[in-house]
N, C-alpha and C positions, 0 to 999 in steps of 0.2 A: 765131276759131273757138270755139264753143261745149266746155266741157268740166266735169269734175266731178271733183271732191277729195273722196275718202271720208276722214272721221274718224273709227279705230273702235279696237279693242280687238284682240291675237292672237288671246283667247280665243274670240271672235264668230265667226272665220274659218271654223270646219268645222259654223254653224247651217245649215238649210235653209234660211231666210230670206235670211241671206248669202250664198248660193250663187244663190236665184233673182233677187236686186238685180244682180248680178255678167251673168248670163244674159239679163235683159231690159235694161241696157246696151248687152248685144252686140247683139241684136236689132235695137233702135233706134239701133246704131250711133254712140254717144255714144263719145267720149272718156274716159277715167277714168283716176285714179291711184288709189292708195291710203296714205293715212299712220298707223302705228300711233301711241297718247299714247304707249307704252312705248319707245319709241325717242327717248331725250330728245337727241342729235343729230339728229332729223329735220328736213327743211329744208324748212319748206312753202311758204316762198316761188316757189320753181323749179319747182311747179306751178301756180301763180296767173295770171290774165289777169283785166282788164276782164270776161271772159266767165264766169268759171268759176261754176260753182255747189256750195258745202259745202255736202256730205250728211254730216249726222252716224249713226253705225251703232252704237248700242250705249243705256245708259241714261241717266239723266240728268247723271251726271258726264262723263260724253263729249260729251252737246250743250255743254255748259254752257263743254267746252274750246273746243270748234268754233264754239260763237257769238262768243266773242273773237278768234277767225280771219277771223270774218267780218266781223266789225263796225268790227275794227283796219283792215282792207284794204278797206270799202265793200263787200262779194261778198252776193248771196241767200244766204241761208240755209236747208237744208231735214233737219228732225230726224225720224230713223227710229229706231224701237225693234225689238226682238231680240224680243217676243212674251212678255220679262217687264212687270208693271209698272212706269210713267215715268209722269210726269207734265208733265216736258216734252218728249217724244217722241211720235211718232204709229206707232199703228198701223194705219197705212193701207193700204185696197185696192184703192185707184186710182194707183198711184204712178203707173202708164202716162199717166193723163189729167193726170198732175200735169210731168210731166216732158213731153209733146207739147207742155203749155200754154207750159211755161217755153222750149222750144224756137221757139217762136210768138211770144213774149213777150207774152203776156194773161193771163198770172197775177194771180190775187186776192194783193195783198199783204198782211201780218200786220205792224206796227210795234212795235215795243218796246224801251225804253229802259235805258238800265242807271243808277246808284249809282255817283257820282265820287265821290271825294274829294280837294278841295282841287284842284280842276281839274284833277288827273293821268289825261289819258287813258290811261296805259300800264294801267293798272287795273281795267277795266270790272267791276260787280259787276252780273251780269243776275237773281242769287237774291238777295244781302244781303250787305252789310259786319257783321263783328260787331266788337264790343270787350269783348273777355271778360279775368278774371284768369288769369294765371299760376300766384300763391300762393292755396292751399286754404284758407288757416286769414284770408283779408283778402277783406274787398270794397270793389268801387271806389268810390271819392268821382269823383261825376262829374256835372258842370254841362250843360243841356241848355238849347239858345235856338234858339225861333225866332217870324218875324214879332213881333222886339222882346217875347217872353216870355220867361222864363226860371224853368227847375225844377231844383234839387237832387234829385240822383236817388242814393241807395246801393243797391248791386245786384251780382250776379256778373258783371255785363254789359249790354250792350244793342246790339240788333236793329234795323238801319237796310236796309229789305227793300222791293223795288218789290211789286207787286202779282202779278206772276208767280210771286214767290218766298215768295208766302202763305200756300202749301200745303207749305215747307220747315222751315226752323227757326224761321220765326215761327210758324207754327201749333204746333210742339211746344211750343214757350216759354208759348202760350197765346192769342197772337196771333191777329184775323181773317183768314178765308176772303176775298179782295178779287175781284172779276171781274178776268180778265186783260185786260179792255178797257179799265178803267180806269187810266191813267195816276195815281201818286198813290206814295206814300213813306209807310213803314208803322214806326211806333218801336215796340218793343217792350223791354221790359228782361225782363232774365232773373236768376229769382229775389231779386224788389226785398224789402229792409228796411224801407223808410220809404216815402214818398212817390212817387207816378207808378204805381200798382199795373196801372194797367192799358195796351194798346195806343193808338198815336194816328195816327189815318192823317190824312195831306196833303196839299193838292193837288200839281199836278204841277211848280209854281211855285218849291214853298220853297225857303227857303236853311232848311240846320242845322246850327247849329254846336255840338259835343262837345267840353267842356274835361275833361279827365279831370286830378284834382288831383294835385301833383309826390309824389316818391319813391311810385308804383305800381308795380306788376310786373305788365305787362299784355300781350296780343296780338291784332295784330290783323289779321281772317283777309277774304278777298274770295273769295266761292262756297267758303267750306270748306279756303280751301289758307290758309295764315298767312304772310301778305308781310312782315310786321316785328316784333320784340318791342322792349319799351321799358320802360326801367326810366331815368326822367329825373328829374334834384334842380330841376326847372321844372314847372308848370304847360303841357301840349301843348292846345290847342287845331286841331279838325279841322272842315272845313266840308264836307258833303254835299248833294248836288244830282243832279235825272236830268238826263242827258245831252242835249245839244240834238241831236245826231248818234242817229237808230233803228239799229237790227236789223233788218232786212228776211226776213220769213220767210216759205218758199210751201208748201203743203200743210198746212196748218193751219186750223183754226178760232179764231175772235175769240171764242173764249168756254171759259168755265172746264170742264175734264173731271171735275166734281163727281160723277157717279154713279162714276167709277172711284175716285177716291180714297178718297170717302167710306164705298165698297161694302169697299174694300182694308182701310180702316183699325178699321170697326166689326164683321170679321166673326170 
């Protein structure tokens, strides 16, 4: 049986927006649960089926939870925003046509890949891996290869970003704007010293591997949360790749929401 896993925030709870998702639900007689992120016991397994459909309900750090729920578990995926700006969110007014479809199953699907590293699926990064320093007063020595090149790069860090996640912290770093339809892996260093001054995008193929040179004090973060810090008397070598495994997502467009962002950020 068809049903629906909201993933959203307390604070969304008493918008109008969330109140008329909640109402045309009942309407069309859909099934629903609800899971807040702030509940870090929540179990969202025990609402999951083959069938289910995550709806993300809040901005982009909400989808960004919710597409690893979905992506971990094979489930469609469908991101809603609260009526502030997102970029990975939709503010849509057909949710009715979008949810009859999905009830149908004739939905237009949206594919998109995430940023392994070192084959660990438990990890998915659908905006960017970063590798940034810890110590303020040091920057990282850090070796970069791929397709058999290889550059010495010193820098506070570097931005290993799909094409979704071009309008994130790789664009503040300084990084290209990439279409979202493009599959493709985006390097970006952040505030380089020497050499590699600028972005290099990828295709969808590469392999890349990050040697960050021994005794650094370093972290390293997946969509913005920090999965490890690492201070090693070795040389760590990381290898990065998209995912053979999409994200399936419906109510969306296969293309970049460039007048929002760009209206957002130059006004």
């Amino acid at each position: 049986m068809k049903n629906i896993l909201i993933i959203s925030s307390k604070k969304y709870t008493k918008l109008k927006t969330y109140t008329e998702l909640l109402e045309l639900l009942k309407v069309m007689e859909i099934n629903y649960n609800t899971v807040y992120i702030e509940d870090s016991d929540a179990d969202y397994g025990k609402h999951l089926t083959p069938e289910t459909l995550i709806v993300s309900f809040g901005g982009d750090g909400t989808a960004l939870k919710a597409m690893k729920t979905s992506w971990s578990n094979d489930l469609l995926f469908m991101p809603l925003g609260t009526g502030r700006v997102g970029y990975l969110v939709n503010q849509s007014g057909d949710i009715h046509d979008v949810l009859k479809s999905w009830i149908n199953e004739d939905n237009e699907i949206v594919k998109r890949s995430a940023v392994i590293q070192n084959s660990e699926k438990d990890l998915p990064a659908f905006n960017e891996v970063v590798i940034i320093k810890n110590s303020p007063t040091r920057i990282l020595d850090v070796v970069f290869k791929t397709h058999d090149q290889t550059v010495k790069l010193r820098a506070d860090g570097i931005i290993i970003s799909t094409s979704l996640g071009s309008t994130a912290y790789n664009y503040s770093a300084g990084g290209p704007i990439v279409q979202n339809s493009l599959e493709s892996i985006i390097i970006t260093p952040i505030s380089p010293f020497s050499k590699f001054p600028r972005s290099i995008v990828l295709d969808s193929d590469s392999k890349i591997e990050i040697t960050v040179k021994k005794n650094q004090n370093y972290a390293i973060q997946f969509d913005g949360v920090v999965e490890s810090e690492v201070l090693s008397d070795s040389d760590n070598t990381f290898e990065y790749t998209l995912s053979e495994k999409a994200l399936n997502i419906i109510g969306t467009e296969n293309s970049p929401r460039l007048d929002l962002f760009l209206n957002q950020i130059l006004r």
